[in-house]
mmCIF file of the N, C-alpha and C atoms, coordinates in Angstrom:
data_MODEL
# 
_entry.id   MODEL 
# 
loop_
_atom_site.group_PDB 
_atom_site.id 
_atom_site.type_symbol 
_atom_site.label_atom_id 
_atom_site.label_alt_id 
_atom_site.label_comp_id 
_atom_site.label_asym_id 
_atom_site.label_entity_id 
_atom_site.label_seq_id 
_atom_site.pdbx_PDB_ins_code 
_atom_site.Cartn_x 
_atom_site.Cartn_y 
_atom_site.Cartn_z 
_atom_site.occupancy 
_atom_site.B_iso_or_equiv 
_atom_site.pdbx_formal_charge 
_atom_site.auth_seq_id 
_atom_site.auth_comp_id 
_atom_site.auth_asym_id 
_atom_site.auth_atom_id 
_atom_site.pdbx_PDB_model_num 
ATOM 1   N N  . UNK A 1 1  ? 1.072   0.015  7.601  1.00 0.00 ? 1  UNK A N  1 
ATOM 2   C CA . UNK A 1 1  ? 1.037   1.426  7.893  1.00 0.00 ? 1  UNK A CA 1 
ATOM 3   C C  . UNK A 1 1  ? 2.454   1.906  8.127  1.00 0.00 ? 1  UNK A C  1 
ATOM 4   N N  . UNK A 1 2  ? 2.854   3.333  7.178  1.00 0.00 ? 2  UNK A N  1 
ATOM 5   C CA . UNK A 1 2  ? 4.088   3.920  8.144  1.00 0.00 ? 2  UNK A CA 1 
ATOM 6   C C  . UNK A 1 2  ? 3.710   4.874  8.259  1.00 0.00 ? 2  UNK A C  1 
ATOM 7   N N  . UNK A 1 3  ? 4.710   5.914  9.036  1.00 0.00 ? 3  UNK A N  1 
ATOM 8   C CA . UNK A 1 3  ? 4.486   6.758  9.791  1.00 0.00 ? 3  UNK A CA 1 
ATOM 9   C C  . UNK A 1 3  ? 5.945   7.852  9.927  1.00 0.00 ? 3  UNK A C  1 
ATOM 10  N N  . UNK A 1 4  ? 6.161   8.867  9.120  1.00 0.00 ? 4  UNK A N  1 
ATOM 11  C CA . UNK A 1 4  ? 7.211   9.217  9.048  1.00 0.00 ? 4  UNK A CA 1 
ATOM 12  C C  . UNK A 1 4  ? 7.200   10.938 9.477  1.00 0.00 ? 4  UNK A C  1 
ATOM 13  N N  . UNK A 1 5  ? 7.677   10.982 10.563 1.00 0.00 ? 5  UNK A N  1 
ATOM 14  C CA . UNK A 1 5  ? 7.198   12.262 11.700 1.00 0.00 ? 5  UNK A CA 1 
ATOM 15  C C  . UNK A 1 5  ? 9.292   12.996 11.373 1.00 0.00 ? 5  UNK A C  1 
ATOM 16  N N  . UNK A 1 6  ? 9.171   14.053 11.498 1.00 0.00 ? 6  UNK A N  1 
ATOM 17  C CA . UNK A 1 6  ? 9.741   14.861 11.504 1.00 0.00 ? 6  UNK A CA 1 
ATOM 18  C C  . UNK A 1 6  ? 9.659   16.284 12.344 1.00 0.00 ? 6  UNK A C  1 
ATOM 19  N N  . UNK A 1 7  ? 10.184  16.667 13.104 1.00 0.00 ? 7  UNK A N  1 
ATOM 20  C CA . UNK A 1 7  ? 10.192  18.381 14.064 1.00 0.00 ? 7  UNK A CA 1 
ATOM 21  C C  . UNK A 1 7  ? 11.161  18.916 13.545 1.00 0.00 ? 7  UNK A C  1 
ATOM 22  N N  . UNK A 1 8  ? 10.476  20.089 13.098 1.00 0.00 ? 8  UNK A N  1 
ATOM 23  C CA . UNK A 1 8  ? 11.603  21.080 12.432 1.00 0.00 ? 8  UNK A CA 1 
ATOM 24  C C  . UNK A 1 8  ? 11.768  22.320 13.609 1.00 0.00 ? 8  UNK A C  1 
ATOM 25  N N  . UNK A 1 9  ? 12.766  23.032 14.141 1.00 0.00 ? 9  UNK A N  1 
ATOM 26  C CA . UNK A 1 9  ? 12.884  23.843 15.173 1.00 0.00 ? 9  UNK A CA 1 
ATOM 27  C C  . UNK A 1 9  ? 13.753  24.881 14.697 1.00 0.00 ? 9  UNK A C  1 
ATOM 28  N N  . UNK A 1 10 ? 12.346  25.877 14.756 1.00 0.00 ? 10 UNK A N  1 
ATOM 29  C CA . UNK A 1 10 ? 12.517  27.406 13.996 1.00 0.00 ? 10 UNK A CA 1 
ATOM 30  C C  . UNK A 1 10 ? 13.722  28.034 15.395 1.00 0.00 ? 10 UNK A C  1 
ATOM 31  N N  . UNK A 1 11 ? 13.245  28.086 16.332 1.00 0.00 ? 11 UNK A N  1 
ATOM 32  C CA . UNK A 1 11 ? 14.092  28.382 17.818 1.00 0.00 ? 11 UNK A CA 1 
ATOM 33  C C  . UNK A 1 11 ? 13.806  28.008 18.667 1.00 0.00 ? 11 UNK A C  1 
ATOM 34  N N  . UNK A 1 12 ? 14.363  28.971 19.720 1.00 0.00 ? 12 UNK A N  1 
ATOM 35  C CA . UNK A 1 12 ? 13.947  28.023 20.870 1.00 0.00 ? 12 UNK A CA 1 
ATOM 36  C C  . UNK A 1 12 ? 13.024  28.024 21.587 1.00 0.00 ? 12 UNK A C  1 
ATOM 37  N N  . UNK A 1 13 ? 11.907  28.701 20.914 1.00 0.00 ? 13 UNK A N  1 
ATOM 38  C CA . UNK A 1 13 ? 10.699  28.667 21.969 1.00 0.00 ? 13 UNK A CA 1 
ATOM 39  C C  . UNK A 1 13 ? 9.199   28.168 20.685 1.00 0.00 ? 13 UNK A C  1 
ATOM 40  N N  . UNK A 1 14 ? 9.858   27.883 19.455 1.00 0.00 ? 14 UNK A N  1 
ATOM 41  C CA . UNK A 1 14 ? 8.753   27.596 18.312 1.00 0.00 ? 14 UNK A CA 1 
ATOM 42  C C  . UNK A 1 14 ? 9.088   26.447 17.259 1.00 0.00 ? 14 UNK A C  1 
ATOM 43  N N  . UNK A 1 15 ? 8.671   25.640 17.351 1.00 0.00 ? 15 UNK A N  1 
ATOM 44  C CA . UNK A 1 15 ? 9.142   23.976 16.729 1.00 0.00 ? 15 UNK A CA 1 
ATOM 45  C C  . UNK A 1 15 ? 7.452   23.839 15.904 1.00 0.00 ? 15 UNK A C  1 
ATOM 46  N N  . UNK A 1 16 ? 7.739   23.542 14.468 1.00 0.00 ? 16 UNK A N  1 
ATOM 47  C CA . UNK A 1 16 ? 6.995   22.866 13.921 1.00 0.00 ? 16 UNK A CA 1 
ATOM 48  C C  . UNK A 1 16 ? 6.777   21.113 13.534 1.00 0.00 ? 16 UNK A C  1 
ATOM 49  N N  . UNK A 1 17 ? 6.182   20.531 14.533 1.00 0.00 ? 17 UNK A N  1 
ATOM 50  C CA . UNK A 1 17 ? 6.222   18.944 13.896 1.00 0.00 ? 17 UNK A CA 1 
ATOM 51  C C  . UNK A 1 17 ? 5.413   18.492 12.941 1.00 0.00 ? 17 UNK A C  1 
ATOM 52  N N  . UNK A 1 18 ? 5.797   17.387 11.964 1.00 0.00 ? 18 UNK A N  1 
ATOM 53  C CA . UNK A 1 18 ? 5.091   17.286 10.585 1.00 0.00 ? 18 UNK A CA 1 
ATOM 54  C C  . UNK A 1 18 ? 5.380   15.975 10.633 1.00 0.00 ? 18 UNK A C  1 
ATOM 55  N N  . UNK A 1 19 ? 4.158   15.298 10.020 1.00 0.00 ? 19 UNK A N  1 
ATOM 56  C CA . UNK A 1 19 ? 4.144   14.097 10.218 1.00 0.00 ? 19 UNK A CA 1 
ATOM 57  C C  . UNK A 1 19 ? 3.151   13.446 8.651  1.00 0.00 ? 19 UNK A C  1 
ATOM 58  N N  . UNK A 1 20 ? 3.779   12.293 8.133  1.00 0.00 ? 20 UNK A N  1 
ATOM 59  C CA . UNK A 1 20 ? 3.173   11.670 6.669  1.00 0.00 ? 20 UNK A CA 1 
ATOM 60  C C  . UNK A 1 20 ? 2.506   10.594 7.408  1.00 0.00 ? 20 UNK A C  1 
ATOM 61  N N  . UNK A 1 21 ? 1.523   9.962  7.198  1.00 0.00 ? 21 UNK A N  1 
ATOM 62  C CA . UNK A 1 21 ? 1.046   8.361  6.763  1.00 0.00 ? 21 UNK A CA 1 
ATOM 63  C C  . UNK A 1 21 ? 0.465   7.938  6.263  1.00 0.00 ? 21 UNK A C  1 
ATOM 64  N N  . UNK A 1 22 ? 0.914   6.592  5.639  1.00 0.00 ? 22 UNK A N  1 
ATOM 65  C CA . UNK A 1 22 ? 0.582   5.973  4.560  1.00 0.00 ? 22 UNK A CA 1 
ATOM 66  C C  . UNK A 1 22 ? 0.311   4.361  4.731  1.00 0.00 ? 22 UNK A C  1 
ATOM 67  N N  . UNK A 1 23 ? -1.442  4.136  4.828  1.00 0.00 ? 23 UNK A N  1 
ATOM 68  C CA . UNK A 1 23 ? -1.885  3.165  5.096  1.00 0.00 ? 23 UNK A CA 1 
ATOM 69  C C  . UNK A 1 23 ? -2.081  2.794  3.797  1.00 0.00 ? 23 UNK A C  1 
ATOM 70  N N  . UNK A 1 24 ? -1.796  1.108  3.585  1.00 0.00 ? 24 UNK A N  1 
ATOM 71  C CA . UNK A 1 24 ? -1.895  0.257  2.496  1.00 0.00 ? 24 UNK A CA 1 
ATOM 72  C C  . UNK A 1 24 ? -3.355  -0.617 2.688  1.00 0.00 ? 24 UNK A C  1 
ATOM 73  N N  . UNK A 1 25 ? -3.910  -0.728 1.842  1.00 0.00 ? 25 UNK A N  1 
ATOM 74  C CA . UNK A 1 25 ? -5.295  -0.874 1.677  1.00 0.00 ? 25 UNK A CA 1 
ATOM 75  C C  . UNK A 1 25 ? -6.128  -0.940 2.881  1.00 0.00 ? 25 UNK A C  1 
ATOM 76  N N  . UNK A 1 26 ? -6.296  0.506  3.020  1.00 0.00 ? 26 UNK A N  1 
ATOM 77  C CA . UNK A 1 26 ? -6.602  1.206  4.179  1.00 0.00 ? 26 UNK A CA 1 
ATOM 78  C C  . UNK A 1 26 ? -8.166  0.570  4.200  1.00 0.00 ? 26 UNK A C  1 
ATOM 79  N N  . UNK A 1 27 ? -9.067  0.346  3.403  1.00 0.00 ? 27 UNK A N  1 
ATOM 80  C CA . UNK A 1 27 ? -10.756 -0.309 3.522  1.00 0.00 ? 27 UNK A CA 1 
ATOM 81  C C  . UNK A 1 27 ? -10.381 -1.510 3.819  1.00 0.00 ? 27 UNK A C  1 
ATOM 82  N N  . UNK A 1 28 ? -9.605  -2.541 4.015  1.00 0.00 ? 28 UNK A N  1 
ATOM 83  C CA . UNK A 1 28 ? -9.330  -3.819 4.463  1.00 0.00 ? 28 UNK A CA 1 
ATOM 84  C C  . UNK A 1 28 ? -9.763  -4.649 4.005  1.00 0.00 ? 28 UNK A C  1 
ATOM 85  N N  . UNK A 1 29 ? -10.142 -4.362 2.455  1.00 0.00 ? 29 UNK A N  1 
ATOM 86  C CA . UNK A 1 29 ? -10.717 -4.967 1.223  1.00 0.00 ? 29 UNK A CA 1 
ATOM 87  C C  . UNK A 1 29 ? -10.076 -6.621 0.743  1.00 0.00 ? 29 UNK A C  1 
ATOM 88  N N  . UNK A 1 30 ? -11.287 -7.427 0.917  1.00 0.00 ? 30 UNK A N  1 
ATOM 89  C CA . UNK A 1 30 ? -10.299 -8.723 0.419  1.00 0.00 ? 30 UNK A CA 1 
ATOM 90  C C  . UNK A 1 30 ? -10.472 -8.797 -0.952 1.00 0.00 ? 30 UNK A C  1 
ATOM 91  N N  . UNK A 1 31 ? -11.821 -8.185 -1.427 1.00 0.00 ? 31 UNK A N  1 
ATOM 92  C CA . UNK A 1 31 ? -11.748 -7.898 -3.000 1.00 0.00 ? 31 UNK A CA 1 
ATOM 93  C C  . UNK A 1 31 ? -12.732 -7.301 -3.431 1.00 0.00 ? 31 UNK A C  1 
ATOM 94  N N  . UNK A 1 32 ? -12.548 -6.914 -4.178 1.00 0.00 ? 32 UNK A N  1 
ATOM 95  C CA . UNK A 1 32 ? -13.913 -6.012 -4.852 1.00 0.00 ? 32 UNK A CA 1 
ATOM 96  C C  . UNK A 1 32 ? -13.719 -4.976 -4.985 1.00 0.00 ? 32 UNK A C  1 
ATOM 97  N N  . UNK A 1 33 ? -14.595 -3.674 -5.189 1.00 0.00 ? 33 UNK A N  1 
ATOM 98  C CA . UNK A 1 33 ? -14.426 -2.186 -5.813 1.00 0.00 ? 33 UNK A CA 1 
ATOM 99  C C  . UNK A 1 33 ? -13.071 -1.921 -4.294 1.00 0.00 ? 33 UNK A C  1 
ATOM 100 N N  . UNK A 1 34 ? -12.133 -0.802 -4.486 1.00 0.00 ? 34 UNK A N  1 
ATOM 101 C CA . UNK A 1 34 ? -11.329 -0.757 -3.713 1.00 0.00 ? 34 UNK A CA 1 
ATOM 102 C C  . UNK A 1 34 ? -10.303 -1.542 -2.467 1.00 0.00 ? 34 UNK A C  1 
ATOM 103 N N  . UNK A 1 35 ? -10.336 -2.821 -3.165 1.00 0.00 ? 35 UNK A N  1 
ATOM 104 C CA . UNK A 1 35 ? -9.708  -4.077 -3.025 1.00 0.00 ? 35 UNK A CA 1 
ATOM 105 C C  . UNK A 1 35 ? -8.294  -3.300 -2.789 1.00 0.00 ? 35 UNK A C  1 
ATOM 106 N N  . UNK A 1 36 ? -7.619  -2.585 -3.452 1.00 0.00 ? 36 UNK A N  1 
ATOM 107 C CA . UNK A 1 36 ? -6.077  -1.856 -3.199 1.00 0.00 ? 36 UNK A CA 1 
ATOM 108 C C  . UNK A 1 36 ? -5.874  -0.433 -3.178 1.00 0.00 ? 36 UNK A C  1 
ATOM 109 N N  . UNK A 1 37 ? -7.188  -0.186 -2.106 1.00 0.00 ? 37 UNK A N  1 
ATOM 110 C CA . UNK A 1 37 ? -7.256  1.032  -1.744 1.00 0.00 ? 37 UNK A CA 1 
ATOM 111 C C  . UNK A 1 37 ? -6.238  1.725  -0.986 1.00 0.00 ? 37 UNK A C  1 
ATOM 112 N N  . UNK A 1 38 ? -5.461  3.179  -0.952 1.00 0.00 ? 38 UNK A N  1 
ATOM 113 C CA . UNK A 1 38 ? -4.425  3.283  -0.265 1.00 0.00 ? 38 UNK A CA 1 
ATOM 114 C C  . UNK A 1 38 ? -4.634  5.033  0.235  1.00 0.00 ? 38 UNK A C  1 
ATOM 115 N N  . UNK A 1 39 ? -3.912  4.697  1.497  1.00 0.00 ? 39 UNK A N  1 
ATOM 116 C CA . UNK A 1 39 ? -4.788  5.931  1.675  1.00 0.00 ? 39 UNK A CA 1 
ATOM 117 C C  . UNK A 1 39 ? -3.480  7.184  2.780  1.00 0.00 ? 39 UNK A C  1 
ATOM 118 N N  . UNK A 1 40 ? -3.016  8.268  2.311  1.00 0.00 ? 40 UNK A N  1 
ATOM 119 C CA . UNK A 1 40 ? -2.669  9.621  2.816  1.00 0.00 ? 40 UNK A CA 1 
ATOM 120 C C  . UNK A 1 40 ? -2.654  10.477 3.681  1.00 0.00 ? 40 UNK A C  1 
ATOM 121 N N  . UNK A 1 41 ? -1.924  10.683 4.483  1.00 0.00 ? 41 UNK A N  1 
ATOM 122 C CA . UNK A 1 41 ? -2.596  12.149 5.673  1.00 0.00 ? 41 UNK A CA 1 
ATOM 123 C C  . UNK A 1 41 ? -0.977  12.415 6.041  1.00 0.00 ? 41 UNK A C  1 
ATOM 124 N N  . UNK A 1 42 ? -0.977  13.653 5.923  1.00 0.00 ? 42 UNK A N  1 
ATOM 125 C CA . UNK A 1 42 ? -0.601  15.182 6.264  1.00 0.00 ? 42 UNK A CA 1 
ATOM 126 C C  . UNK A 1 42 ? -0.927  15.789 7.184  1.00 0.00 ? 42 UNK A C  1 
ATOM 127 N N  . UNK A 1 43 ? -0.211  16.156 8.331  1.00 0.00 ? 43 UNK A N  1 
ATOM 128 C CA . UNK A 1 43 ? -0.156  17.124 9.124  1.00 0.00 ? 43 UNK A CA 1 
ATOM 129 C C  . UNK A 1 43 ? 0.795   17.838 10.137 1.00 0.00 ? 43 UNK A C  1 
ATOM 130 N N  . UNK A 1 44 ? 0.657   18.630 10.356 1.00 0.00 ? 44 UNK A N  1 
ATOM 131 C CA . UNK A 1 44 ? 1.189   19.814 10.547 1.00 0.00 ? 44 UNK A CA 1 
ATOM 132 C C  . UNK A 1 44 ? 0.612   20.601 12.002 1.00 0.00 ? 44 UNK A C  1 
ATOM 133 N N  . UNK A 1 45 ? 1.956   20.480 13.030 1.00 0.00 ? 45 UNK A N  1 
ATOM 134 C CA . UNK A 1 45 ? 1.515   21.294 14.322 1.00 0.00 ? 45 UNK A CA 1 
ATOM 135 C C  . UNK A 1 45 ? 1.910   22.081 15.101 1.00 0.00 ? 45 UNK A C  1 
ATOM 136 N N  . UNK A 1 46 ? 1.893   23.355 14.596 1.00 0.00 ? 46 UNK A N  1 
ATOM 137 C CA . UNK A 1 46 ? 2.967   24.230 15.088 1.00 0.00 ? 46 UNK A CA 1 
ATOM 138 C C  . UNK A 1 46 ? 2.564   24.405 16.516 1.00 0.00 ? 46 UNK A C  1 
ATOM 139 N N  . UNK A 1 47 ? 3.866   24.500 17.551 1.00 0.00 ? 47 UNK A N  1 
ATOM 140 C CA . UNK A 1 47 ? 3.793   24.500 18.534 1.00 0.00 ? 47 UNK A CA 1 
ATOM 141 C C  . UNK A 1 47 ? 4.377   25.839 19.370 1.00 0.00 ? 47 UNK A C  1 
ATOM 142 N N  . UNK A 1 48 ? 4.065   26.797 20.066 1.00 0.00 ? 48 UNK A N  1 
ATOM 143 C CA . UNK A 1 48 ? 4.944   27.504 21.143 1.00 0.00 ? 48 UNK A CA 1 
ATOM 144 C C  . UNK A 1 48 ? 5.397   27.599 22.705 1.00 0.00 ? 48 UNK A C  1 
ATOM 145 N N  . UNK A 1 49 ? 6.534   27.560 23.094 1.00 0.00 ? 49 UNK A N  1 
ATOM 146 C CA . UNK A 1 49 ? 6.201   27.014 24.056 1.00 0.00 ? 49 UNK A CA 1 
ATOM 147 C C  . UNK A 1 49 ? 7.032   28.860 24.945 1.00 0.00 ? 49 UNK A C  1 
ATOM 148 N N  . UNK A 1 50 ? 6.727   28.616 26.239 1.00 0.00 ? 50 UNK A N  1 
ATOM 149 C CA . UNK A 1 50 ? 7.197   29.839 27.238 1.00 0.00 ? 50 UNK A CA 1 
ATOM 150 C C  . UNK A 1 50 ? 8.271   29.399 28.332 1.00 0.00 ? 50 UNK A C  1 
# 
């Protein structure tokens, strides 16, 4: 698994953090249909703070 997070900071009271990961044969398949299944996620969390 990685995990590659990034905060982008619009100013100083509004920061968007964004974050990738990318699990390698995410079904834990030793073989068979999706044996080198791999699997994606995206997200996105805009934050405000006072």
């Amino acid at each position: 698994m990685l995990e590659f997070y990034y905060s982008f900071k619009v100013n100083d009271n509004f920061t968007v953090p964004m974050y990738l990961d990318f699990i390698s044969n995410a079904g834990n398949a030793v073989g068979g249909v999706g044996a080198n299944a791999d699997a994606f996620a995206f997200g996105i969390r805009p934050t405000l703070t006072f």
